[in-house]
Kinemage of the C-alpha trace (Angstrom):
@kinemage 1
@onewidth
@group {chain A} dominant
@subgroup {mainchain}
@vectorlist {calphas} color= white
{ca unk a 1} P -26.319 -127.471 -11.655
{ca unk a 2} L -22.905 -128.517 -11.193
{ca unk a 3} L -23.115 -128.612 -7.390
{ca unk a 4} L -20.096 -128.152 -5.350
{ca unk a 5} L -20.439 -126.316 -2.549
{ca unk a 6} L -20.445 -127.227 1.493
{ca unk a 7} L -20.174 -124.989 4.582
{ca unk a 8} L -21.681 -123.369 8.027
{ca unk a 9} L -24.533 -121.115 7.858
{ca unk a 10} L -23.614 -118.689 9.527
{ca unk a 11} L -24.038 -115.077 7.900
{ca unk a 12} L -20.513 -113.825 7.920
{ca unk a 13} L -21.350 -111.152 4.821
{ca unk a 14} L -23.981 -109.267 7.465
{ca unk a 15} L -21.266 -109.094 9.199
{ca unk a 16} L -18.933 -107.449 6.660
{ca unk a 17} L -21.331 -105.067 5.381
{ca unk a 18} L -22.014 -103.079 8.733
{ca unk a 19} L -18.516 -103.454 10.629
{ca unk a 20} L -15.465 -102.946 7.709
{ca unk a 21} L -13.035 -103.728 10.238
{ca unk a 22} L -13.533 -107.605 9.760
{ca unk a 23} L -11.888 -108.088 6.488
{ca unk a 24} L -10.996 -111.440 5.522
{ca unk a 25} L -7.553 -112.040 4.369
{ca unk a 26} L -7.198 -111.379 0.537
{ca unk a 27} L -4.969 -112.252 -2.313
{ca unk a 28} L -2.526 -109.247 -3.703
{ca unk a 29} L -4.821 -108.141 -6.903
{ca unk a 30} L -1.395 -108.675 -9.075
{ca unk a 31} L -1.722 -113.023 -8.637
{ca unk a 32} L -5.613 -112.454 -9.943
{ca unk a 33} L -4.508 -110.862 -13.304
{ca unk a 34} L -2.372 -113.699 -13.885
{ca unk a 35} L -3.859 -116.723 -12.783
{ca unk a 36} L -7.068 -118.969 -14.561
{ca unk a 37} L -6.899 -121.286 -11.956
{ca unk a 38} L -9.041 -122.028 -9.102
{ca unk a 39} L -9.220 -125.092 -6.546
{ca unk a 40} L -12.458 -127.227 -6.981
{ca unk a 41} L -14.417 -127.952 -4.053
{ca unk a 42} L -15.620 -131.257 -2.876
{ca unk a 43} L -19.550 -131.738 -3.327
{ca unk a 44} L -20.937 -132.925 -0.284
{ca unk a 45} L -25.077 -132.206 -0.369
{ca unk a 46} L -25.514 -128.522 -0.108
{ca unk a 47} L -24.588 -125.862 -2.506
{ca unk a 48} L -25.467 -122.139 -2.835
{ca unk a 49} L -28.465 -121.511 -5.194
{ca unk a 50} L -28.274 -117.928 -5.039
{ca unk a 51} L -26.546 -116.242 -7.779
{ca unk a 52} L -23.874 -113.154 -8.384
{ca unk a 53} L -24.914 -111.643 -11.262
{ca unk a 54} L -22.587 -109.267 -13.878
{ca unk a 55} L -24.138 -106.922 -16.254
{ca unk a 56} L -21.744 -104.798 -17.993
{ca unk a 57} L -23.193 -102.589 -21.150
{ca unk a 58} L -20.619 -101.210 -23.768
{ca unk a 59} L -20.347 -98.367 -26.107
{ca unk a 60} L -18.880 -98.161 -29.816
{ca unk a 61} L -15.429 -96.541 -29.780
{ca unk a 62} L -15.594 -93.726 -32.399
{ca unk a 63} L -13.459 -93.484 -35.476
{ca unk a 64} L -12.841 -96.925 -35.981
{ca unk a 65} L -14.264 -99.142 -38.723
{ca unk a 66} L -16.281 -102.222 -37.023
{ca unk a 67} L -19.274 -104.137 -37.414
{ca unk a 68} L -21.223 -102.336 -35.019
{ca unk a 69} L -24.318 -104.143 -35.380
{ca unk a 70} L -22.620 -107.316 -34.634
{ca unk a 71} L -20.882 -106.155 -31.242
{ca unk a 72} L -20.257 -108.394 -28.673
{ca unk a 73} L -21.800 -111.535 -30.943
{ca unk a 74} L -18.706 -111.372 -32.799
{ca unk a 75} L -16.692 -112.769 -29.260
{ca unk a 76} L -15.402 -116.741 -30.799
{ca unk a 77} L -16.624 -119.388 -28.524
{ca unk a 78} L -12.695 -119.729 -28.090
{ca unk a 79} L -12.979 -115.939 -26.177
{ca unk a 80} L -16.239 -117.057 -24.347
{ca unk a 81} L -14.748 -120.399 -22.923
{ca unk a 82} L -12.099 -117.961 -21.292
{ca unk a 83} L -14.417 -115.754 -19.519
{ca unk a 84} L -16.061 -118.454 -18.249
{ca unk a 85} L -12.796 -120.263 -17.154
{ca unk a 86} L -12.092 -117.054 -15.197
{ca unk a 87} L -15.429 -117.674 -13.515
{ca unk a 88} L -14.717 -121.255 -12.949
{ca unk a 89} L -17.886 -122.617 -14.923
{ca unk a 90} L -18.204 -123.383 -18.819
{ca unk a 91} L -20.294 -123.538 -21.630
{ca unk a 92} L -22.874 -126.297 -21.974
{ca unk a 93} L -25.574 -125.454 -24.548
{ca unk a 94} L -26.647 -122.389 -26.509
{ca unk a 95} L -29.589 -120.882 -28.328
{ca unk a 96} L -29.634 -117.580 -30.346
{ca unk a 97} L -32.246 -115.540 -32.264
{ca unk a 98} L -31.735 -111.925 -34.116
{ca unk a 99} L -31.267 -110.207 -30.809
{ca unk a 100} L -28.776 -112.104 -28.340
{ca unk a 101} L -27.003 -115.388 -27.753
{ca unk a 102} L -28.024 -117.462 -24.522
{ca unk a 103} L -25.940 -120.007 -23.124
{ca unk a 104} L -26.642 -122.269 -20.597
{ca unk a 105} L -23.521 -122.698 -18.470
{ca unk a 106} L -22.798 -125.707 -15.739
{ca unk a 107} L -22.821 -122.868 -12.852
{ca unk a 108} L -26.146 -121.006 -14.426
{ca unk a 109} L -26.706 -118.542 -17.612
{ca unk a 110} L -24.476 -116.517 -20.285
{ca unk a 111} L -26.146 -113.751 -22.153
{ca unk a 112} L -24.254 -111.536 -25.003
{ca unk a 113} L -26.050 -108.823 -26.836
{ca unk a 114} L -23.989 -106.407 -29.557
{ca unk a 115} L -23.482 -104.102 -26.575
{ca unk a 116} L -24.205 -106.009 -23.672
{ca unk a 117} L -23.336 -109.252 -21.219
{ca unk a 118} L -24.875 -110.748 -18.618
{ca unk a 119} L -23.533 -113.148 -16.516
{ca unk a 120} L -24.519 -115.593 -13.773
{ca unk a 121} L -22.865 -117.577 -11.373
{ca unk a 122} L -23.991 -119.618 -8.645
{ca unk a 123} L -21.770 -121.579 -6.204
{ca unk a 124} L -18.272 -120.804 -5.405
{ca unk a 125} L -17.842 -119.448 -8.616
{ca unk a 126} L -15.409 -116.368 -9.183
{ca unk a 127} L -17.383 -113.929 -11.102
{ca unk a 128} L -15.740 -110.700 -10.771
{ca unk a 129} L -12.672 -112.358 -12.188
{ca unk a 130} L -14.330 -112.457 -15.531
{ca unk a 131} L -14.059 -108.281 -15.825
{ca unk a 132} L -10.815 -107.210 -16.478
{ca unk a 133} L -10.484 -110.097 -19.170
{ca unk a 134} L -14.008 -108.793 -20.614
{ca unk a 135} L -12.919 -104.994 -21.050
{ca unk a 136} L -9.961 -106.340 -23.291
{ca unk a 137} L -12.044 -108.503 -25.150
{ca unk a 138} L -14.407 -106.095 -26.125
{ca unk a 139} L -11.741 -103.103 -27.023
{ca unk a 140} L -9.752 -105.748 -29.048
{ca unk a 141} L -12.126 -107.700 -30.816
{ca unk a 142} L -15.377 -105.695 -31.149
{ca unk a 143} L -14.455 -102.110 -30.702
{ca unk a 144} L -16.173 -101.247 -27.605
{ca unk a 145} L -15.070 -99.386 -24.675
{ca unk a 146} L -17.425 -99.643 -21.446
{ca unk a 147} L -20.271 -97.703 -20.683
{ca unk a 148} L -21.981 -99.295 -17.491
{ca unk a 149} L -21.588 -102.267 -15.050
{ca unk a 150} L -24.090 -103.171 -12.217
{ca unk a 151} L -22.485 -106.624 -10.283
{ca unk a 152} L -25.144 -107.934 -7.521
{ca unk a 153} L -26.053 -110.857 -4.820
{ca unk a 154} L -28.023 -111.485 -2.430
{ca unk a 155} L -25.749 -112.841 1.376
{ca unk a 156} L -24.166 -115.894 1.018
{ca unk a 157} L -26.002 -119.157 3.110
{ca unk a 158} L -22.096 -120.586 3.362
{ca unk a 159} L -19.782 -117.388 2.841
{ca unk a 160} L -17.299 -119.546 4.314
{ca unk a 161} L -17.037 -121.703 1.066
{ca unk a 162} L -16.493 -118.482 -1.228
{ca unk a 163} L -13.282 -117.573 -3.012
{ca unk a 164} L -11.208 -114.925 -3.202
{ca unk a 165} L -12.895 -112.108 -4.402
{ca unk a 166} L -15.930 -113.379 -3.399
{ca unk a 167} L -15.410 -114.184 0.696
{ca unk a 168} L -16.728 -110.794 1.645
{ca unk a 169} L -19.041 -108.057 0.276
{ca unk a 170} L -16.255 -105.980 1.883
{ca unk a 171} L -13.492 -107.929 -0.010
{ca unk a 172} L -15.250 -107.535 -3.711
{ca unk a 173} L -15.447 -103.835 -3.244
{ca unk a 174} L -11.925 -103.928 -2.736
{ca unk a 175} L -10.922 -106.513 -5.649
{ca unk a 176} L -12.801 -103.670 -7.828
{ca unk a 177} L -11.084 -100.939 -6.253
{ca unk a 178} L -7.719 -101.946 -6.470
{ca unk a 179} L -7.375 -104.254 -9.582
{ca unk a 180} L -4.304 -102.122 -11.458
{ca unk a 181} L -6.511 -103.266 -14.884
{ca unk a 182} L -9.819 -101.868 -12.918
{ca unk a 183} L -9.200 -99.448 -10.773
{ca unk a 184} L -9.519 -96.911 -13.859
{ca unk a 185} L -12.215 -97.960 -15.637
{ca unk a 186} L -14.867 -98.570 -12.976
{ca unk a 187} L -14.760 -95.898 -10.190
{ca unk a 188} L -18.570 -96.918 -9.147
{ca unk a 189} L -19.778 -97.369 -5.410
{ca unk a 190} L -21.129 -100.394 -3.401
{ca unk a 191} L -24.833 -100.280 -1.465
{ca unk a 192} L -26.191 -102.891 0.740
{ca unk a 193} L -30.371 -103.352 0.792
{ca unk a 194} L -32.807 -104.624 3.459
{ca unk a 195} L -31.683 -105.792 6.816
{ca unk a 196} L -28.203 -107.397 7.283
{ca unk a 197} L -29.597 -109.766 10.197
{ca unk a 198} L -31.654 -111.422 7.703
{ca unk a 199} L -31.952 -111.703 3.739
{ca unk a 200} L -30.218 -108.538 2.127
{ca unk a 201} L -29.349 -107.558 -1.167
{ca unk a 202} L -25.364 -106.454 -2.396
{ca unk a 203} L -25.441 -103.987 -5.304
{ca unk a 204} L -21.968 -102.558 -7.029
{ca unk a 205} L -22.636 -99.731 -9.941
{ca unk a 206} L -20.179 -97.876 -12.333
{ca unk a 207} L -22.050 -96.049 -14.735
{ca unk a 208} L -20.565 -93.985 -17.147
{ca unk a 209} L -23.404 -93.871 -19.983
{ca unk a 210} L -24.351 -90.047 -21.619
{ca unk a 211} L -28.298 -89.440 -20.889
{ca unk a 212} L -30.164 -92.453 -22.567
{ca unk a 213} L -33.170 -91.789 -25.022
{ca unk a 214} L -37.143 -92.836 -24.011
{ca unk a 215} L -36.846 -96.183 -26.255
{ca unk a 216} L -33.489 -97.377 -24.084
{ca unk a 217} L -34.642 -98.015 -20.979
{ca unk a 218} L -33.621 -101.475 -18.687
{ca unk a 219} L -34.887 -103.280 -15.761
{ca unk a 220} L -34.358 -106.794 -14.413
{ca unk a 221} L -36.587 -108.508 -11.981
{ca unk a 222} L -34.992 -111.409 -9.844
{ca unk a 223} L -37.309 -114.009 -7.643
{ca unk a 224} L -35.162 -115.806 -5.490
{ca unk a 225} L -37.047 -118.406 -3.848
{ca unk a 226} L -36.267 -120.831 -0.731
{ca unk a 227} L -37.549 -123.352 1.248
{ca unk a 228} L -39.122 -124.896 -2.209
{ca unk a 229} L -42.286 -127.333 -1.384
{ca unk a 230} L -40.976 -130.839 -1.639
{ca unk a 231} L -43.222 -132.145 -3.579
{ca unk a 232} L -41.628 -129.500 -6.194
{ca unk a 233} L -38.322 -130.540 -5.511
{ca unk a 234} L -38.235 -134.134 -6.690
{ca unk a 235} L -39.183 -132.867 -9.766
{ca unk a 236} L -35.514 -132.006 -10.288
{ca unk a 237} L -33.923 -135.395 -9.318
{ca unk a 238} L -32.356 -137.097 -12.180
{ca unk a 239} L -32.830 -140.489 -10.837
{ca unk a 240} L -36.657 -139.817 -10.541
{ca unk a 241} L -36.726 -140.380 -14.221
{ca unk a 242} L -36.460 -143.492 -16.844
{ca unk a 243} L -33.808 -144.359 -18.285
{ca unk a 244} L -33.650 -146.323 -21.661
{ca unk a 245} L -31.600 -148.679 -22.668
{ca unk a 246} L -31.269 -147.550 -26.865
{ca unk a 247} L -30.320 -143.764 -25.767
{ca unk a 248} L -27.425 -142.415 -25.113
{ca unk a 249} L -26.256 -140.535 -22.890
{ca unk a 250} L -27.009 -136.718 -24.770
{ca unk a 251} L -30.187 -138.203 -25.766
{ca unk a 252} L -31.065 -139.176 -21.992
{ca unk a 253} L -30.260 -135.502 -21.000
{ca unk a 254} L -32.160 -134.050 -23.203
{ca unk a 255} L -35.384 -136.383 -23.187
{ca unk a 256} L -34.897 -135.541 -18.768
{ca unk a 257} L -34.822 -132.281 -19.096
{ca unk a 258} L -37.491 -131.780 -21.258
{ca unk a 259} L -39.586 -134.143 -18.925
{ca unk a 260} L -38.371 -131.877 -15.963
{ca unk a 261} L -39.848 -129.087 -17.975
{ca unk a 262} L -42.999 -130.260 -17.996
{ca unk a 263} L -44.061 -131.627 -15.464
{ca unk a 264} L -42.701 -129.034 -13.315
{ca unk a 265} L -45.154 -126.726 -14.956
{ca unk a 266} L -42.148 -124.554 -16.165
{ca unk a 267} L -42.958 -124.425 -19.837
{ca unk a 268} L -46.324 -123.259 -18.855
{ca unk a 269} L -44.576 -120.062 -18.099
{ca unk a 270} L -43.836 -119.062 -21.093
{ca unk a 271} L -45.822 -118.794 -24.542
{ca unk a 272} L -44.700 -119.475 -27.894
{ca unk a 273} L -42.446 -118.374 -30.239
{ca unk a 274} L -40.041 -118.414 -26.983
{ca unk a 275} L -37.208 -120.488 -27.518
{ca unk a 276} L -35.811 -122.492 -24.586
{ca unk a 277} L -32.795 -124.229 -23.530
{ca unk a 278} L -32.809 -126.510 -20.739
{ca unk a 279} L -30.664 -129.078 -18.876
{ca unk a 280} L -31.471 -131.130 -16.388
{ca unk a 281} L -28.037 -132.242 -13.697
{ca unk a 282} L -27.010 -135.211 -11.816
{ca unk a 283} L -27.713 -136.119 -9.193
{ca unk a 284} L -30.017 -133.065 -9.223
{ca unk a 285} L -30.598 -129.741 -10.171
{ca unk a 286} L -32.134 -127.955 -13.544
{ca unk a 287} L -31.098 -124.895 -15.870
{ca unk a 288} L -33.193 -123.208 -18.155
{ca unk a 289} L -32.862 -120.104 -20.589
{ca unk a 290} L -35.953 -118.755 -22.627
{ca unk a 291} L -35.336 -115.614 -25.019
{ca unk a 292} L -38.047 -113.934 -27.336
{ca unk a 293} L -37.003 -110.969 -29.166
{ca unk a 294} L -34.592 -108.735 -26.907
{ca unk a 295} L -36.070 -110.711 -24.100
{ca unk a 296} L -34.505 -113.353 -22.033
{ca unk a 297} L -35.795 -115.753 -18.850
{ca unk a 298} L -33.643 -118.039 -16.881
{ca unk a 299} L -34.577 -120.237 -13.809
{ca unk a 300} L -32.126 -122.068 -11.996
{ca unk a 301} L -32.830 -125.122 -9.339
{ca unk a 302} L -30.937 -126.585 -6.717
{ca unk a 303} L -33.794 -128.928 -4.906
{ca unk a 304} L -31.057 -130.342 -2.366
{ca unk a 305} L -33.135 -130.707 1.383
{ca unk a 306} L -31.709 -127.811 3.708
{ca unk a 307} L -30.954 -125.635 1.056
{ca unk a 308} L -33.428 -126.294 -1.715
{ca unk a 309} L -33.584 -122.849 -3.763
{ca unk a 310} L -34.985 -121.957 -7.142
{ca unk a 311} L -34.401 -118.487 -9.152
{ca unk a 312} L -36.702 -116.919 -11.821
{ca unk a 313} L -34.984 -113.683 -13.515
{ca unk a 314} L -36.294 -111.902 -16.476
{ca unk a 315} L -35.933 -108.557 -18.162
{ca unk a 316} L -39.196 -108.721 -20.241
{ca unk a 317} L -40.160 -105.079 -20.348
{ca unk a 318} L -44.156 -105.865 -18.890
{ca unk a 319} L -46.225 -103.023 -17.912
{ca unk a 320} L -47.084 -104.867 -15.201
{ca unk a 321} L -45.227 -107.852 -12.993
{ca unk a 322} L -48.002 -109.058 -10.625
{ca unk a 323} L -49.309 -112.145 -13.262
{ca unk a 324} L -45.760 -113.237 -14.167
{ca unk a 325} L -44.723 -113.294 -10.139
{ca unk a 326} L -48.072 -115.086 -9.111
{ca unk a 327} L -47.123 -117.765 -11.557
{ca unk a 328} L -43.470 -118.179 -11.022
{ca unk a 329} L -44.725 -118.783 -6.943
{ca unk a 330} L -46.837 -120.589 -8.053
{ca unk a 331} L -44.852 -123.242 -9.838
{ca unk a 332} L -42.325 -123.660 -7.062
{ca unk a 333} L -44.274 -122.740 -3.884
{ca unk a 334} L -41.446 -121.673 -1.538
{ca unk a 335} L -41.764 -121.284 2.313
{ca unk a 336} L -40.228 -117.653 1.717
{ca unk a 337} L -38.426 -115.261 -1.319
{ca unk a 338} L -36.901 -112.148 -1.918
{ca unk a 339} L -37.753 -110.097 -4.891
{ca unk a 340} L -35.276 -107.143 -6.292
{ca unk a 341} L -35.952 -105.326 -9.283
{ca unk a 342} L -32.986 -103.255 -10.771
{ca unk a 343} L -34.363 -100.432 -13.291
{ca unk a 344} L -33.669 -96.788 -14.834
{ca unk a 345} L -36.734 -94.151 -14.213
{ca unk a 346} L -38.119 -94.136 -17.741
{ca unk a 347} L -38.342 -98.088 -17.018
{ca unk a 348} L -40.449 -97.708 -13.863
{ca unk a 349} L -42.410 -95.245 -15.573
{ca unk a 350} L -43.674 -97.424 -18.272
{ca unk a 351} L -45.007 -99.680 -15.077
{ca unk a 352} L -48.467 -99.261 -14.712
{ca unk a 353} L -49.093 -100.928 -11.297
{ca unk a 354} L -47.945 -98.917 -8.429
{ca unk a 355} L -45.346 -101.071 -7.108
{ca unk a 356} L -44.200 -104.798 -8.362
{ca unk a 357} L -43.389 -105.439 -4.237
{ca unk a 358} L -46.718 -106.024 -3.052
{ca unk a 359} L -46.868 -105.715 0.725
{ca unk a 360} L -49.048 -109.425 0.505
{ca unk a 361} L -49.086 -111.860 -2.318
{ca unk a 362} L -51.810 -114.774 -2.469
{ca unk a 363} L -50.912 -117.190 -5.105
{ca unk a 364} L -54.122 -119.508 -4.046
{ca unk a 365} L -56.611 -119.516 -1.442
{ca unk a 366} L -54.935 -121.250 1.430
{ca unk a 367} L -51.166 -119.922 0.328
{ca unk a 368} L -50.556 -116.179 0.396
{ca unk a 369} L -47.113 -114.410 1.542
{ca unk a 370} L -46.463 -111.445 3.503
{ca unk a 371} L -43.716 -109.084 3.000
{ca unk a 372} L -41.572 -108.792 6.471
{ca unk a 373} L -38.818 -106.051 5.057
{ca unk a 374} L -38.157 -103.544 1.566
{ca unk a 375} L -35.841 -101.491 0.872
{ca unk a 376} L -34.907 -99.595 -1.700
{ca unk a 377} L -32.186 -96.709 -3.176
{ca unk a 378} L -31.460 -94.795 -6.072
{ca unk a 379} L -27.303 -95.614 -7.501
{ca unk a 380} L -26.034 -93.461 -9.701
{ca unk a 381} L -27.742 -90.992 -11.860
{ca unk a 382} L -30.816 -92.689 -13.146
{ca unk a 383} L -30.415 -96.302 -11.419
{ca unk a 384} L -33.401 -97.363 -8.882
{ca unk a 385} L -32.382 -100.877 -6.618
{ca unk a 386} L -35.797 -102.545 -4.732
{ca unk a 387} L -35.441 -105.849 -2.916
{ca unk a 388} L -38.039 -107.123 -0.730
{ca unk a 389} L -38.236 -110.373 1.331
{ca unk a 390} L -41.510 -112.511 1.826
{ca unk a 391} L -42.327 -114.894 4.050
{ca unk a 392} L -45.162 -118.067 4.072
{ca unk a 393} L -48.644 -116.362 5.798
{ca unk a 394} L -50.490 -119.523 5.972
């Protein structure tokens, strides 16, 4: 990715989330709906893997003619390349099928359905910024008026390198609070998961959606993985890989990232006809999106020593999640993870195993993880939240 991150480690977000009288200072909302403009950081070897992830769903506005069908796919790449300005990232590669348009960005993954986005930052990206600017969008060019937003991340490793409306947990709820172009629209609430001295999960939902019917159901299942096994790692090194002297420098990419693909065992993951998009970084670091049908996959790398991290997240509608986690720990091998799954009740229902969040996962015979904390919460009417963390047994 396009690391450029740096800062302490300390866990200033735990903080935040149980005492609100430590606010960090924060811009007036007014210079946010104004301003595009954010100052870049200085790279200097560490960067934060974990993501902040937007999912906002639309309805059709009645009594308007539109093409319905088309949605949110009818957004220009002109309209995209400002939402992800807002966010301080852009637009890299893309792949589409009959169902949704994925884009690999250079801070993680776009997705657009007709009536839904997802979007995924890592870094010190400013992803709530994107909102406001999204809402428009969508009422102006596709006739679509919101229907449900779910924003989430795990605590920061540097909080101290975040921007404004990111330095805080505390400070986001606010941003969506006050924003005069929010404030209306999304009058949701903000929950905090597993245990704020150690790995814990930030969840924000506004929902707004009429009861849903049996065949639209949703549920998203993140593996955030860290400590990867080095030997994993320098897989996702540029400089670990040939370089030819009759390519140039798109071809040299691409060949790399394919390569990275491979022999990381990544495309093993995944069986055909999934179409993937991947992109290997310099010095380091690897992006990939995979999409079959309504389905999409995206893994994102940052192999940097101290703060090597690697993130699976699908919403593949499985009846069952146990195979697809074995492999994905199985491909990076991480000292310790944290698994949330985000999902309506007629989604867990179609789950046949009792629980995705295992309280011990073996992944070989002499590697096998226990799980040291889970939480979990219902937001909303019909909204379940389950994080768990996992650490190495042996």
């Amino acid at each position: 990715m396009d690391n450029s991150s740096s800062g302490s480690s300390d866990n200033n977000d735990a903080i935040v989330a149980v005492n609100d009288d430590i606010i960090q200072p924060q811009q007036p909302p007014d210079v946010d709906a104004t301003s595009d403009n954010s100052s870049a950081r200085e790279y200097n070897g560490v960067f934060e893997g974990p993501e902040k992830t937007l999912e906002v769903c639309f309805r059709r506005i009645e009594n308007k003619k539109d093409n319905h069908k088309l949605g949110l796919r009818q957004l220009q790449r002109c309209e995209l390349d400002r939402l992800c300005a807002r966010a301080c990232c852009t637009i890299l590669s893309s792949i589409s099928n009959s169902h949704v348009d994925a884009y690999v960005l250079s801070e993680s993954s776009l997705f657009v359905y007709p009536h839904m986005l997802v979007l995924k930052t890592c870094g010190t990206t400013t992803l709530l910024r994107v909102i406001s600017v999204l809402i428009e969008m969508a009422r102006r060019s596709c006739n679509l008026e919101i229907d449900w937003l779910g924003y989430s991340r795990k605590n920061f490793s540097f909080p101290g390198d975040q921007s404004f409306p990111h330095q805080s947990f505390h400070q986001e709820l606010e941003y969506l609070h006050s924003h005069r172009n929010l404030s209306e629209r999304l009058n949701g609430n903000g929950y905090t998961l597993g245990p704020v001295t150690a790995d814990h999960w930030f969840v924000f939902v506004a929902d707004h959606q009429a009861l849903r019917s049996k065949d639209d159901t949703d549920r998203v299942l993140n593996i955030m993985m860290f400590d990867v096994d080095p030997s994993k790692s320098q897989t996702f090194y540029y400089q670990n890989y040939n370089t030819h002297d009759d390519e140039t420098k798109v071809e040299e990419t691409q060949r790399i990232s394919l390569e990275m693909t491979q022999k990381s065992g990544i495309q093993d993951l995944f069986s055909e006809p999934t179409i993937m998009d991947t992109r290997a970084f310099e010095p380091c670091g690897y992006s990939m999106n995979a999409i079959h049908d309504a389905s999409y996959s995206t893994i994102h790398i940052t192999p940097e020593s101290g703060s090597s991290y690697a993130s699976f997240e699908t919403n593949q509608k499985v009846s069952s999640y146990t195979t697809l986690i074995h492999s994905v720990l199985q491909t990076f091998q991480p000292k310790r993870f944290v698994i949330t799954l985000m999902a309506d009740e007629l989604g867990l229902q179609q789950l046949t195993e009792k629980s995705p969040l295992a309280a011990s996962i073996a992944i070989q015979k002499d590697i096998s993880f226990k799980r040291s904390s889970l939480a979990s919460i219902q937001v909303e009417d019909d909204c379940c939240c389950m994080m768990g963390n996992w650490v190495l047994e042996n």
